[in-house]
C-alpha positions as a Python dict, from the first residue, in 0.01 Angstrom:
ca = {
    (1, 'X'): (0, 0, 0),
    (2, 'X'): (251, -52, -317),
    (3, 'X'): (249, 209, -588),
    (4, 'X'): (447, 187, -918),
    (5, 'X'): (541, 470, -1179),
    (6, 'X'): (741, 551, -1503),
    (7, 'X'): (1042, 766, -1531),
    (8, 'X'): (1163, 824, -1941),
    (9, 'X'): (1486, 973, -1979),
    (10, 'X'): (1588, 1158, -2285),
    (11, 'X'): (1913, 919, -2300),
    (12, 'X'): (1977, 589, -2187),
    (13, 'X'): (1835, 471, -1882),
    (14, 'X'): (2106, 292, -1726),
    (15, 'X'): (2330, 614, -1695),
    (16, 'X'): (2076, 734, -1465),
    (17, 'X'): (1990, 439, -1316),
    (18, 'X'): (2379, 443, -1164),
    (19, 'X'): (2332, 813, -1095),
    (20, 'X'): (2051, 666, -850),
    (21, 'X'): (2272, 398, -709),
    (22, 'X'): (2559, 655, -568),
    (23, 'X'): (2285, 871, -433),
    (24, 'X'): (2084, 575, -246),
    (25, 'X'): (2408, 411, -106),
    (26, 'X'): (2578, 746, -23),
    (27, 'X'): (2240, 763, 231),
    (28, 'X'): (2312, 425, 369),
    (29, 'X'): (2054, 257, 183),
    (30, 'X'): (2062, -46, -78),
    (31, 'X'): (2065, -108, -448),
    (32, 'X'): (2149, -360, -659),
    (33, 'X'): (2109, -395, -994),
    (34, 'X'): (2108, -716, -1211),
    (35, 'X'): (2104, -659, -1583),
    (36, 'X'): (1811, -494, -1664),
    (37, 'X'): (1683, -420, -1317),
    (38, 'X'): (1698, -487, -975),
    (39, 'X'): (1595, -349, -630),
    (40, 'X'): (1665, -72, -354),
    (41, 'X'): (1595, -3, 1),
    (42, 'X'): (1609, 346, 105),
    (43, 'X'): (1609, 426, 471),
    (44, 'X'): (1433, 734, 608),
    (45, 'X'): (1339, 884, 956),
    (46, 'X'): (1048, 729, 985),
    (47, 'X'): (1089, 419, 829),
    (48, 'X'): (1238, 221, 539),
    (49, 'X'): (1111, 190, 153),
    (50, 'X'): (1115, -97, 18),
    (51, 'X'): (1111, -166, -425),
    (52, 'X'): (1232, -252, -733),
    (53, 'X'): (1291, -119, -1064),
    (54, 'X'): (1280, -250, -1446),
    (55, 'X'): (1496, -82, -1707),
    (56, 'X'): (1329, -78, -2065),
    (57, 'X'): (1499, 147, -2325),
    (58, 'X'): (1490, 500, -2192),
    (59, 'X'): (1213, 398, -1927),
    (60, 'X'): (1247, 234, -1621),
    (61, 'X'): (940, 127, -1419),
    (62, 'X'): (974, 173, -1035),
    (63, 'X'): (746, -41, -802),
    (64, 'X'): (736, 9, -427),
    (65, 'X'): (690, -297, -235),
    (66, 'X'): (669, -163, 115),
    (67, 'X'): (692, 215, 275),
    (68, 'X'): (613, 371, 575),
    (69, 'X'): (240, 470, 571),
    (70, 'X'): (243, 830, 613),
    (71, 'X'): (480, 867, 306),
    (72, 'X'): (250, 933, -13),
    (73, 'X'): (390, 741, -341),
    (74, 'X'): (370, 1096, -482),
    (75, 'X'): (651, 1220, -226),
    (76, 'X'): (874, 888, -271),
    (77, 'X'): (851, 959, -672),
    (78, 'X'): (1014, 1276, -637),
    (79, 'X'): (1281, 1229, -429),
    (80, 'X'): (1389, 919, -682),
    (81, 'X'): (1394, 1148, -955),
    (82, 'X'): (1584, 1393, -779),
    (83, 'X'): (1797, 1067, -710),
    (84, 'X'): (1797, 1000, -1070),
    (85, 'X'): (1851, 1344, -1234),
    (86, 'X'): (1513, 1403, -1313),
    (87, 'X'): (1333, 1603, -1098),
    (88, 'X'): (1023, 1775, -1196),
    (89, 'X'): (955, 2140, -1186),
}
């Protein structure tokens, strides 16, 4: 099952979106960004999460490709925007 959400940032995107890059690699994981967007691969205990991600202004659209099947798309949204500064209350 692939899910996709929106994250909008009260500044520019991309300052974020590199916040989220040092957190994901510092974990061992992947991300790799190519001008406006790119992709990541995050590794957990029970099993890897696969997406990508389009920057737009202060939005940037996240689409998971591939996760384990016990993790909800709720749970992987926030823990990237804890990654990303952005956590919700």
């Amino acid at each position: 099952m692939s899910c996709n959400f929106k994250i909008v940032f009260p500044g520019l995107a991309m300052e974020h979106i590199e916040t989220a890059r040092a957190a994901v690699v510092k974990h061992g994981g992947f991300f790799e960004l190519n001008g406006k967007g790119g992709a990541f691969e995050i590794h957990t205990a029970i099993g890897k999460i696969d997406g990508s991600f389009i920057v737009k202004g202060n939005e940037v659209t996240f689409n998971i490709d591939k996760k384990p099947f016990i993790l909800s798309c709720h749970r992987i949204e926030k823990e990237l925007r804890k990654y990303v500064g952005m956590e919700e209350g």
